[in-house]
C-alpha positions, 0 to 999 in steps of 0.5 A, a space after each residue: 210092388 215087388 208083385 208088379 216089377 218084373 226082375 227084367 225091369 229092375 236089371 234095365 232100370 240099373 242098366 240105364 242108371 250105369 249107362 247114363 252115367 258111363 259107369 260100364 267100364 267100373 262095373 266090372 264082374 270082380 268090382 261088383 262081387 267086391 261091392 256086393 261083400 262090402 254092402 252085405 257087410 253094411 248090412 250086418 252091422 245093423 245086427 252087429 251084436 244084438 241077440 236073435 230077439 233084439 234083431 227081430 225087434 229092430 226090424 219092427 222099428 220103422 227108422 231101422 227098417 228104412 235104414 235095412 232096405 237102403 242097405 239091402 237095395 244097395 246089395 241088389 242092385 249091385 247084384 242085378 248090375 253083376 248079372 248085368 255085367 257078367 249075362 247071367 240069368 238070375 230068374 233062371 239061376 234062382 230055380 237051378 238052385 232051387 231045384 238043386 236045393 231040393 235035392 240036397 234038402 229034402 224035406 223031410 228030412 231036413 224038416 225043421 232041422 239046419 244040419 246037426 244045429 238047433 235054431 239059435 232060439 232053440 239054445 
């Protein structure tokens, strides 16, 4: 699907889902950054605790899976209805970063490495 839904069409679904239910005055710029922190948070209790290979097995797991994409649905939408909110363009935002990513990141230099650290299941 995610090859068929445009970014446009997901803003407009939250869009109309937030109007028809005269939500526009609470979906205010500094609610829904509170919001997203609160779902991303949601969505690291999954993980809460477990090692690297525990959290790699627990995304295998279908009920945990389903469980995930709920709690990650929730952090997007609130950061489509924040876009929404705020105007901002997230398909140009995402390649101004990433362009700008790619200056702070070069490949080869970077390759393989995040900062000074290994990867956790390099320790």
């Amino acid at each position: 699907m995610d090859t068929e839904v445009t970014v446009a069409t997901l803003r407009q679904l939250v869009h109309h889902f937030v109007e028809e239910r005269d939500w526009q005055r609470f979906h205010t710029p500094k609610n829904l950054a509170m919001s997203i922190a609160i779902e991303t948070a949601e969505l690291m209790e999954h993980f809460q605790w477990l090692s690297v290979e525990e959290s790699i097995a627990l995304v295998q797991d279908e009920t945990a899976r389903a469980a995930i994409a709920e709690e990650l649905a929730d952090l997007l939408i609130y950061s489509l209805s924040f876009a929404n909110s705020a105007d901002i363009d997230i398909s140009d935002a995402i390649i101004r970063k990433m362009d700008r990513n790619q200056t702070r990141f070069p490949a080869k230099t970077v390759y393989g490495k995040l900062g000074d650290r290994k990867p956790e299941n390099e320790e």
